[in-house]
Structures are given as C-alpha cells and as structure tokens.
C-alpha positions in Angstrom: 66.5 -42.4 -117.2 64.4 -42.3 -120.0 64.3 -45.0 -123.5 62.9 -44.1 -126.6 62.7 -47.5 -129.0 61.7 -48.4 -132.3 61.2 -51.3 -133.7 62.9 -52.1 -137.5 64.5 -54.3 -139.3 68.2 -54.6 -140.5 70.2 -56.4 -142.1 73.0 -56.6 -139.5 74.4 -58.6 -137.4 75.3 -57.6 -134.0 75.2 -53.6 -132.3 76.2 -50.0 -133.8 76.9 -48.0 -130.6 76.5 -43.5 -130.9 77.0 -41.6 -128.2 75.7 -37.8 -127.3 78.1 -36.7 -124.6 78.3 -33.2 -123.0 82.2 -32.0 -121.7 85.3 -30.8 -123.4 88.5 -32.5 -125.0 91.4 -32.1 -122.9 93.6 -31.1 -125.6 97.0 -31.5 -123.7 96.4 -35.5 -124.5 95.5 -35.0 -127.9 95.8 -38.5 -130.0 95.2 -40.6 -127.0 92.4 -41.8 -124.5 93.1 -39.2 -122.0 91.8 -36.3 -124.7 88.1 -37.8 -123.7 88.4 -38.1 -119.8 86.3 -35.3 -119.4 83.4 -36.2 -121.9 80.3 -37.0 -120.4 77.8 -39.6 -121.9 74.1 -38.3 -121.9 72.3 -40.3 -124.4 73.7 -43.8 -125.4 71.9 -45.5 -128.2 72.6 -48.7 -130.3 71.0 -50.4 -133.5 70.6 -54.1 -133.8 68.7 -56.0 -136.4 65.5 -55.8 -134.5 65.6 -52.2 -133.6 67.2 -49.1 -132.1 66.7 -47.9 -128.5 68.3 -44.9 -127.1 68.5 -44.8 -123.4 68.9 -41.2 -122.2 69.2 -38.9 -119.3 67.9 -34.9 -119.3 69.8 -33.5 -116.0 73.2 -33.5 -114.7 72.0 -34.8 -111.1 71.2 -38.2 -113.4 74.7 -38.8 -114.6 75.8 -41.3 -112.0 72.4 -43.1 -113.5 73.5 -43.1 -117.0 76.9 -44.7 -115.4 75.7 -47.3 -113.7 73.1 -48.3 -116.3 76.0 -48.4 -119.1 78.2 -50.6 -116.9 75.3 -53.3 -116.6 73.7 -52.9 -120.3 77.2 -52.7 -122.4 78.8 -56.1 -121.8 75.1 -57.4 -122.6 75.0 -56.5 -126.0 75.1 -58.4 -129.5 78.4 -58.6 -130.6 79.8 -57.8 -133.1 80.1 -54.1 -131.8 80.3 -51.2 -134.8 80.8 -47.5 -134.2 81.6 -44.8 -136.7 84.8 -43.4 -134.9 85.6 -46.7 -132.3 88.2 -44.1 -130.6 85.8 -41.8 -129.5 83.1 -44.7 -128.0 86.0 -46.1 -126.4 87.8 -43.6 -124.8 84.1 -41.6 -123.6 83.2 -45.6 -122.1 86.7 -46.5 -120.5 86.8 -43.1 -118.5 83.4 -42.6 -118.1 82.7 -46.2 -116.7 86.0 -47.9 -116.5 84.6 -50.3 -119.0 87.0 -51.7 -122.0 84.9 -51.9 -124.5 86.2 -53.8 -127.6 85.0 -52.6 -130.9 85.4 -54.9 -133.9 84.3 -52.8 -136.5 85.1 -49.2 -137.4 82.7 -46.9 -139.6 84.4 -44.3 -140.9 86.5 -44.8 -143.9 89.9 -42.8 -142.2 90.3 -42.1 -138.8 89.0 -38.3 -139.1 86.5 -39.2 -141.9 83.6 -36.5 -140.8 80.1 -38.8 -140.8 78.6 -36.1 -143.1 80.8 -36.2 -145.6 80.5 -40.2 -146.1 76.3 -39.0 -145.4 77.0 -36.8 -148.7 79.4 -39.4 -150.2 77.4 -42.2 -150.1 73.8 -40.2 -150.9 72.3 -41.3 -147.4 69.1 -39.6 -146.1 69.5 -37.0 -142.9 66.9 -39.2 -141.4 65.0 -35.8 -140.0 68.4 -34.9 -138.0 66.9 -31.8 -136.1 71.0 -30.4 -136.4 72.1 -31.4 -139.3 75.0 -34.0 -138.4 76.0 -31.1 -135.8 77.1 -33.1 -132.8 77.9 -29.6 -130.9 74.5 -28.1 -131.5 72.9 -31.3 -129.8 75.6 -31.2 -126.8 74.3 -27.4 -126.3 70.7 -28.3 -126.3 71.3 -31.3 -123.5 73.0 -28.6 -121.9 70.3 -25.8 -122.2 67.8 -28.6 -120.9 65.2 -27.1 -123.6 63.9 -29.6 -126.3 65.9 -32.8 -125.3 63.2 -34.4 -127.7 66.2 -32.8 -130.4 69.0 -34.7 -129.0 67.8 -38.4 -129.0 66.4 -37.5 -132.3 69.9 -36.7 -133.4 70.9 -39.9 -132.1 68.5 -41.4 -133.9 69.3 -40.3 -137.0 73.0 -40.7 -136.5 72.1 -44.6 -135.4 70.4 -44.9 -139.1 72.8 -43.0 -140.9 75.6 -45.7 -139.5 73.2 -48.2 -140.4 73.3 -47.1 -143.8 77.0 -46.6 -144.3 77.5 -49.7 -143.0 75.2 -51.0 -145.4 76.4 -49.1 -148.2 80.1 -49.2 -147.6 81.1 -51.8 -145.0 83.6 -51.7 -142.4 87.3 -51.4 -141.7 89.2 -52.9 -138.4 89.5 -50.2 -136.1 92.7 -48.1 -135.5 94.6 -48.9 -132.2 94.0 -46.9 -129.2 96.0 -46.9 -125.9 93.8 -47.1 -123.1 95.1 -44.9 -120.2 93.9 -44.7 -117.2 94.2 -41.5 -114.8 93.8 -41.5 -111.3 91.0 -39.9 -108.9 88.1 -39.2 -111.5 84.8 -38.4 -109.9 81.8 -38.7 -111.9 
C-alpha cells in the first residue's frame, strides 16, 4: 500500500472520507446497501484540519491489504465523519470490510446532487482533477494499471473540492440507509 500526504490547513473539524472503488452496482438492489456489495475500494483518502492523506493500492493481488488497513485506520479517525454521498461510503465500507461506519454529516445538497454540479454551483476550483469530476474515468485507469499517479490525484481533488463545499455550503444530516448484510462474500 502506498500514502500520498499533504500537509494544509482547514478550517474543519473532524474527517471528510472519498473513496475511488473499482466494481459494478448490482442493480437488482437498487436503493439499498446491497447495490454496492460488489464495489471494491482502491484508494481511500480523508481531509482533516491538518491535512489530507490518501492511502492507496495499484494491483488487485493488494486488495485484501487495502481491507485490512481500512478496518484498523477507520474507527481511528476524528469524528465528526463528512462524505459527499454518506450512502455510497457506507455501503462500499459495510460490505467491503463489515465495518458500520456512522457518518454525521452529508455533502451533497439532495441525495443524487452530482458533486460537479454543486463544483459549478458554488464556483469551486477543479483542483487539477486529471478527469474532470469523472469518477468512471479514474476507476478505468486503476483498472488499466497505467498512470495511477491520475487516480489519487482525482482523490485529491475531490477531498478539496468537499472541503470547499463544506466550507461554502455546509452540511445536511444524512439520509437513512439500511444496512444489509449478504452472506458468503469473499474479498
């Protein structure tokens, strides 16, 4: 596993969580956790006051890594815990690592609120985002293995553009999500 960190101030208190995750929706569970069991997280980075680091992984064979470093670092962080769509974090994390991870704040100003429209919205820089706010472009690259330098960069920038909404626009309490478990998952 690989960490890329920069040291910066904020004026936050507590952790913004983004995740870069390879895998597809399982559309048959659309609207609840289950539509997530099958996402992958690759890079996991998070802001705090002092900083962002981005902990990241650049081969399949270095997923169960990436697992067990998110079930020992994620109960350790400063609470409170933001995320610009809290169902997606929660849902990749509970299936991914059977962790429950309680958000307290949500991002986004509506549930399906696309983070480059409040970007555009609230006149917030792209922070060099080698794809633009494109989220599938970045899960292709991980997946090509070619210029993974682009994906934690895209986390990055996502990690300051949250920053900056949450700066700009505040928070909202995040929308209920049922947690469900299914059985025999190998990761």
């Amino acid at each position: 596993m690989k960490i890329y960190e920069e040291r910066l101030k904020s004026e936050i208190k507590g952790t913004i969580i983004d995740i870069e995750s390879i895998g597809e929706f399982d559309k048959k569970y659309k609207g609840d956790s289950r539509e997530c069991r099958n996402i992958i997280p690759v890079i996991f980075g998070c802001l705090t006051k002092d900083g962002l680091k981005i902990h990241y992984i650049e081969k399949k064979n270095e997923i169960p890594q990436m697992k067990k470093f998110l079930i020992n670092y994620i109960p350790n962080l400063n609470k409170p815990l933001y995320a610009f769509n809290c169902d997606f974090e929660s849902s990749v994390l509970f299936h991914f690592c059977d962790l429950n991870v309680h958000f307290d704040h949500e991002l986004n100003s509506t549930k399906y609120e696309a983070k480059s429209s409040a970007v555009r919205i609230l006149n917030i820089d792209d922070y060099d985002d080698p794809f633009y706010g494109d989220g599938k472009k970045c899960m292709d690259t991980w997946l090509r293995g070619d210029e993974i330098d682009k994906c934690f960069e895209h986390n990055r920038s996502c990690l300051l553009k949250e920053r900056d909404i949450l700066l700009k626009r505040g928070i909202r309490e995040p929308d209920k999500i049922q947690l469900i478990q299914i059985d025999n998952q190998n990761f």
